[in-house]
C-alpha positions as CSV (number, residue, x, y, z in Angstrom):
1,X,6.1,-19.8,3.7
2,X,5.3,-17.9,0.3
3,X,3.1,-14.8,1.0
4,X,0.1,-15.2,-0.9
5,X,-0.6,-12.0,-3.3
6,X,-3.9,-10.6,-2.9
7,X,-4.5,-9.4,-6.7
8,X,-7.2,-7.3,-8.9
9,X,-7.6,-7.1,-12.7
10,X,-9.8,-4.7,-14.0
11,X,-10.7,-4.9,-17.7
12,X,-13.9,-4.6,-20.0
13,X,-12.4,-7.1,-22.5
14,X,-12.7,-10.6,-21.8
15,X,-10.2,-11.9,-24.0
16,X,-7.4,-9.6,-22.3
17,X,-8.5,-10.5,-18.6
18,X,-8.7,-14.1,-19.4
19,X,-4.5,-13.9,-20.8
20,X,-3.5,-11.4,-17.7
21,X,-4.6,-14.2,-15.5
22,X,-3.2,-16.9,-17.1
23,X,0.1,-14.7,-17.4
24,X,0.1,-14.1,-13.4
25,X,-1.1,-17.7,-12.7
26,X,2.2,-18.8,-14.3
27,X,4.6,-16.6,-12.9
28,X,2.8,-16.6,-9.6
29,X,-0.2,-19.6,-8.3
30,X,-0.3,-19.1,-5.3
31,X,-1.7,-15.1,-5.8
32,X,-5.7,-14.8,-5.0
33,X,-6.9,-13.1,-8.2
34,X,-10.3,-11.5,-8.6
35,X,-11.7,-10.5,-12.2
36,X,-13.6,-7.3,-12.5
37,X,-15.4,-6.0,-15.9
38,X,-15.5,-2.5,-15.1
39,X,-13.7,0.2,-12.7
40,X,-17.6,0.5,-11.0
41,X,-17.8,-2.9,-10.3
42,X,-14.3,-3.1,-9.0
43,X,-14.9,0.0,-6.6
44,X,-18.0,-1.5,-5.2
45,X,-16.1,-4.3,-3.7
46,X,-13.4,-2.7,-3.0
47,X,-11.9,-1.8,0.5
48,X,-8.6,-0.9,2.4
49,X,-6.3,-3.4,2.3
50,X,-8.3,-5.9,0.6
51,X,-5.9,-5.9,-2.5
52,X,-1.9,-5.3,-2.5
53,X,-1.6,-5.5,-6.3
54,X,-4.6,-4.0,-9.1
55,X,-4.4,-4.3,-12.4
56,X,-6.0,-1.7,-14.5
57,X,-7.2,-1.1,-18.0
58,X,-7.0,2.6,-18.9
59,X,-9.6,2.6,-21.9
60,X,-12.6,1.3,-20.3
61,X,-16.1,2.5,-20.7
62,X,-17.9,4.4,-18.4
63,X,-15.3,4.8,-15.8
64,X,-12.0,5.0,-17.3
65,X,-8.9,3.0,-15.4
66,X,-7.3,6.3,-14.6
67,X,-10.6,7.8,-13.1
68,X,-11.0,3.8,-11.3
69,X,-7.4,4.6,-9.9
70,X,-8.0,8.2,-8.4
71,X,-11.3,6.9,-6.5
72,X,-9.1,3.7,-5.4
73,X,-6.1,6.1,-4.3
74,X,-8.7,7.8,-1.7
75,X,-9.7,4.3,-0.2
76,X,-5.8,2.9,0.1
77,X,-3.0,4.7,0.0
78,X,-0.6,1.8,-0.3
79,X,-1.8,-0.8,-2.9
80,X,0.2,-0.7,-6.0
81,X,-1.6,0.1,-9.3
82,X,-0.6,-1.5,-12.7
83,X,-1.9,0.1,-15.9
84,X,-2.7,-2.2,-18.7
85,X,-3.1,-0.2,-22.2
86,X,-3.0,0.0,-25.8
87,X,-1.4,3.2,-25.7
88,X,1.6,5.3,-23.6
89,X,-0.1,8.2,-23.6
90,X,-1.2,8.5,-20.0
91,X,2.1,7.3,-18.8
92,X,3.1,10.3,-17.8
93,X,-0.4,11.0,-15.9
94,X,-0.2,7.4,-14.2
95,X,2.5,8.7,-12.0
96,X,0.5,11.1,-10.6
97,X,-1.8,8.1,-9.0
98,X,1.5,6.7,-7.7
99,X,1.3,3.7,-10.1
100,X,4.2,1.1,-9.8
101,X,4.2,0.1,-13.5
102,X,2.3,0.5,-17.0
103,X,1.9,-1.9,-19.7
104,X,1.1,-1.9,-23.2
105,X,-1.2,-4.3,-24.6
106,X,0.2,-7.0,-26.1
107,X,1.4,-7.6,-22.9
108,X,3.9,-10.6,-22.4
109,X,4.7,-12.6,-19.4
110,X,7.9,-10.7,-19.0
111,X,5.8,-7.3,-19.0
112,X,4.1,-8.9,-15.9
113,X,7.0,-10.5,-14.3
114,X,8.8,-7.7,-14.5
115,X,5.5,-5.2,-12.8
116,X,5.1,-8.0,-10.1
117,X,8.4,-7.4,-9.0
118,X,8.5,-4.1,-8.8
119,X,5.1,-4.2,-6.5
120,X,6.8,-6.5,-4.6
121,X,9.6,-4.3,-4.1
122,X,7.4,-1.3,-3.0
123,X,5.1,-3.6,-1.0
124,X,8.2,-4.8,1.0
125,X,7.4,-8.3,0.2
126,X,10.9,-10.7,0.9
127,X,12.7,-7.9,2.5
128,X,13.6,-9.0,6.4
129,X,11.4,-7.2,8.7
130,X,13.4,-4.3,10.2
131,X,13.8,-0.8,9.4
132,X,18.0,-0.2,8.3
133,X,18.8,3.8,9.7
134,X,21.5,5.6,10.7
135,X,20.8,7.4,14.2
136,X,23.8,9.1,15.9
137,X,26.5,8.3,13.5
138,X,26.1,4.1,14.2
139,X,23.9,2.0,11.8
140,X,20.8,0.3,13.1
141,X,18.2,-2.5,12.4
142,X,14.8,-1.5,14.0
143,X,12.3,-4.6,14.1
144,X,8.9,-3.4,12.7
145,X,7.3,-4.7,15.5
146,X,9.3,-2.3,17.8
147,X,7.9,0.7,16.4
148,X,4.9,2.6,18.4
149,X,4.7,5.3,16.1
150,X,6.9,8.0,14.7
151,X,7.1,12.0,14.3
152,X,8.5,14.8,13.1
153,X,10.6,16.7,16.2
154,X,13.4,19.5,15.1
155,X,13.2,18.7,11.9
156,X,14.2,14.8,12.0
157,X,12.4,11.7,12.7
158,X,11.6,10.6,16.3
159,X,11.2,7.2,16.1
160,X,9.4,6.1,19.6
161,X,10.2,1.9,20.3
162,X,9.1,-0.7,22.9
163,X,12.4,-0.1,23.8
164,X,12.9,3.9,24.4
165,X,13.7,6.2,21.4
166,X,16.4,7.2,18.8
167,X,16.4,10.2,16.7
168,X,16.8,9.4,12.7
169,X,18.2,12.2,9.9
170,X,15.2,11.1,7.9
171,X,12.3,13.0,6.2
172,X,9.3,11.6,7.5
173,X,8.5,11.5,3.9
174,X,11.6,9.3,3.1
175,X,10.6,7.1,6.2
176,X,6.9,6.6,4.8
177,X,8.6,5.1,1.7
178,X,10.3,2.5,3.8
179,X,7.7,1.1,6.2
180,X,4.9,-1.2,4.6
181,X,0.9,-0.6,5.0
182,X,-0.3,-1.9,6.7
183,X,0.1,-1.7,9.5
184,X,2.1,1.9,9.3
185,X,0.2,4.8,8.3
186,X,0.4,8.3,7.6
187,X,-2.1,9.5,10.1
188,X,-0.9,13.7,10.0
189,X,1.7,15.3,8.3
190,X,4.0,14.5,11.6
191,X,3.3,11.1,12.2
192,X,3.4,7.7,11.4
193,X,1.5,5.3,13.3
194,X,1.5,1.4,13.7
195,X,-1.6,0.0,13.8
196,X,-1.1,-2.9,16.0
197,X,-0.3,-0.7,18.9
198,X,-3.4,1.2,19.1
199,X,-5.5,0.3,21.4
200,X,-8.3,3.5,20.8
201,X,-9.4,5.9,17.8
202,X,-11.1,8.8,19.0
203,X,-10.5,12.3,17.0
204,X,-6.8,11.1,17.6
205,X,-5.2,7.5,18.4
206,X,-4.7,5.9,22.0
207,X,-1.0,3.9,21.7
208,X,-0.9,1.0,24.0
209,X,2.0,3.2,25.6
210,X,-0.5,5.4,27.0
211,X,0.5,8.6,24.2
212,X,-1.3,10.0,22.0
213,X,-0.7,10.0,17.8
214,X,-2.5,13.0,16.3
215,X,-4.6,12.7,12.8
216,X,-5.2,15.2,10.6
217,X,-8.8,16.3,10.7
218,X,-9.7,15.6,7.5
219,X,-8.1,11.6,7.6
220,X,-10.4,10.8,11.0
221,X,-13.1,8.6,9.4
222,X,-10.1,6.8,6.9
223,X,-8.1,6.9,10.1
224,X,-10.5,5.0,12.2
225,X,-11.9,2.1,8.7
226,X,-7.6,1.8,8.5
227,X,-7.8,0.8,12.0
228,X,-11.0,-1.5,12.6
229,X,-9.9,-2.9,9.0
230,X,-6.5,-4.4,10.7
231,X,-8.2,-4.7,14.0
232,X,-10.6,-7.3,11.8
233,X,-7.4,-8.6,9.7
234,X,-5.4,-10.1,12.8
235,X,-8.9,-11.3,14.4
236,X,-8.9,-13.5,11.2
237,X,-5.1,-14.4,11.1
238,X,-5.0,-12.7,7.7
């Protein structure tokens, strides 16, 4: 079954939100698109998770695309932002919002092909569902649903399974890049969690193991929306 594309555009001029769409709903119908005017009224509907894919405007008035993208980059960490422009010269500045792509207006259904495959690629969408590491010189493929959580121990990644534990040679940065969101998250500087083994978020997380995955102080209340925002996504089968 095709995974359907949960998609934003953003963008004060009709005329270029109503030729993005009809761009995207050719190279891809079955994506859910919404249409927001203005980087406000996209943030006040916006919420963890509810988009994989946002398209932005940069020259917007009021709140500008970039300034849209840094307030969107405190409520997901994960969703992939695509600039739309007239000009390159935030380019450079995009990239420090973690965008996946920028366009300039005209924008042709190659620009958009090309920026929905690269979200797709960062999103994980049509890879196979395991984890590919080397762990004590042999190669291995880690289901996604194996993985309780995962943390930093001597310097290397301690990945802790359903199934016991192997040791990766693996930033936990590197290994963040890897996994898709959700349901991993970067809950503290030394640890990943999955979401859909916790079974309590307190100041920390309760795994369904029994352990206990520590968050950072300052990431308890995302912590806990990430968490009651997946626990209400499988509820609904999304």
């Amino acid at each position: 079954m095709t995974q359907c594309l949960k998609v934003a555009l953003c963008d004060d001029t009709p005329e270029d939100i109503f030729k993005l769409g009809m761009l995207l709903e050719s190279i891809l119908p079955e994506a859910a698109v919404d249409c927001y005017e203005s980087g406000e009224h996209l943030l006040q509907q916006f919420s963890s998770g509810r988009y994989q894919v946002v398209f932005l405007d940069i020259y917007m008035k009021e709140l500008t695309g970039m300034e849209t993208a840094r307030c969107l980059r405190e409520l997901d960490t994960h969703c992939q932002i695509v600039f739309t422009t007239a000009s390159p010269d935030f380019a450079l500045e995009s990239y420090r919002v973690r965008s996946a792509h920028y366009l300039v207006k005209p924008i042709s259904e190659l620009d958009v092909a090309e920026a929905i495959a690269r979200c797709k690629e960062l999103l994980g969408i049509g890879r196979d569902h395991v984890l590919r590491v080397t762990a004590e010189r042999r190669e291995h493929e880690i289901p996604y649903d194996s993985i309780f959580y995962i943390e930093i121990y001597n310097k290397q990644c301690l990945f802790h399974l359903t199934q016991g534990t192997i040791t990766v040679h693996k930033t936990i940065d590197a290994v963040e890049r890897l996994l898709p969101a959700p349901p991993f998250v970067r809950c503290h500087r030394s640890y990943i969690v999955n979401l859909d083994y916790v079974t309590d978020v307190g100041e920390d997380f309760t795994m369904r193991d029994g352990s206990t995955v520590y968050i950072r102080r300052t990431e308890v209340k995302r912590m806990r929306k990430l968490f009651f925002d997946r626990l209400i996504s499988r509820t609904r089968g999304d």
